[in-house]
N, C-alpha and C positions, 0 to 999 in steps of 0.2 A: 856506583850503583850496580846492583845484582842483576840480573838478567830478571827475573821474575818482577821486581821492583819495578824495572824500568816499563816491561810488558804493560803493570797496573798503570803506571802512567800515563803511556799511552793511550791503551783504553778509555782512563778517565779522560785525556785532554780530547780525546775522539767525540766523546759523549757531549760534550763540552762545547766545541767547535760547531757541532749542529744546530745551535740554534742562532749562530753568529752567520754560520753557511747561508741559512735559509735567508736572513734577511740583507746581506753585504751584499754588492757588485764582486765582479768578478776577481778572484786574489790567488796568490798561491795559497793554499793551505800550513805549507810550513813553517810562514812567517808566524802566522796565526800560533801555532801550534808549539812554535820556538819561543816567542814570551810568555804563552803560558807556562810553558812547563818551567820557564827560568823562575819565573814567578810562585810556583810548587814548590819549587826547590830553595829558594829562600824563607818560606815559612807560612807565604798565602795561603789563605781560604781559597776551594777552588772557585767561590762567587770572585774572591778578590780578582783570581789568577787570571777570569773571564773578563772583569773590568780593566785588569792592566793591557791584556793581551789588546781588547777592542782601541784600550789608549793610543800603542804603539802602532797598529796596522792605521792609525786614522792620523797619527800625528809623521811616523817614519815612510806610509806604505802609500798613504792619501788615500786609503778604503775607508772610507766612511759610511758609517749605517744611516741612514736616514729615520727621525723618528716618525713614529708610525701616528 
C-alpha cells in the first residue's frame, strides 16, 4: 500500500473509531484500529470493518460496548 493509500486509511478508520471511542470503556485504540483496517483490506464495507472491529475488541480485548 502507497503511502497516500495508507494516509486515507487511516483517516477513514480515525473517523470510524469515534463513535466506538465515545461509547467503549477504556481500550487501546490500536487494537481497535488494527481489525478495522484488516477488515478494509480484505474487501469490507467500512460499516462491515466497524462491526468486525467492535467483534474482535469484545470477543479478543473483553471491551465491550454496552447497549445503550
Amino acid at each position: 500500500m502507497d503511502i497516500p493509500a495508507l494516509a486515507a486509511l487511516l483517516h477513514e478508520t480515525a473517523e470510524h473509531h469515534g463513535s466506538f471511542e465515545a461509547v467503549a470503556p477504556p481500550h487501546d485504540w490500536w487494537d481497535w484500529y488494527a481489525a478495522y483496517m484488516d477488515a478494509r483490506e480484505i474487501g469490507s464495507t467500512p460499516d462491515e470493518a466497524s462491526a468486525a472491529a467492535g467483534r474482535y475488541m469484545a470477543k479478543v480485548k473483553h471491551v465491550v460496548v454496552s447497549p445503550v
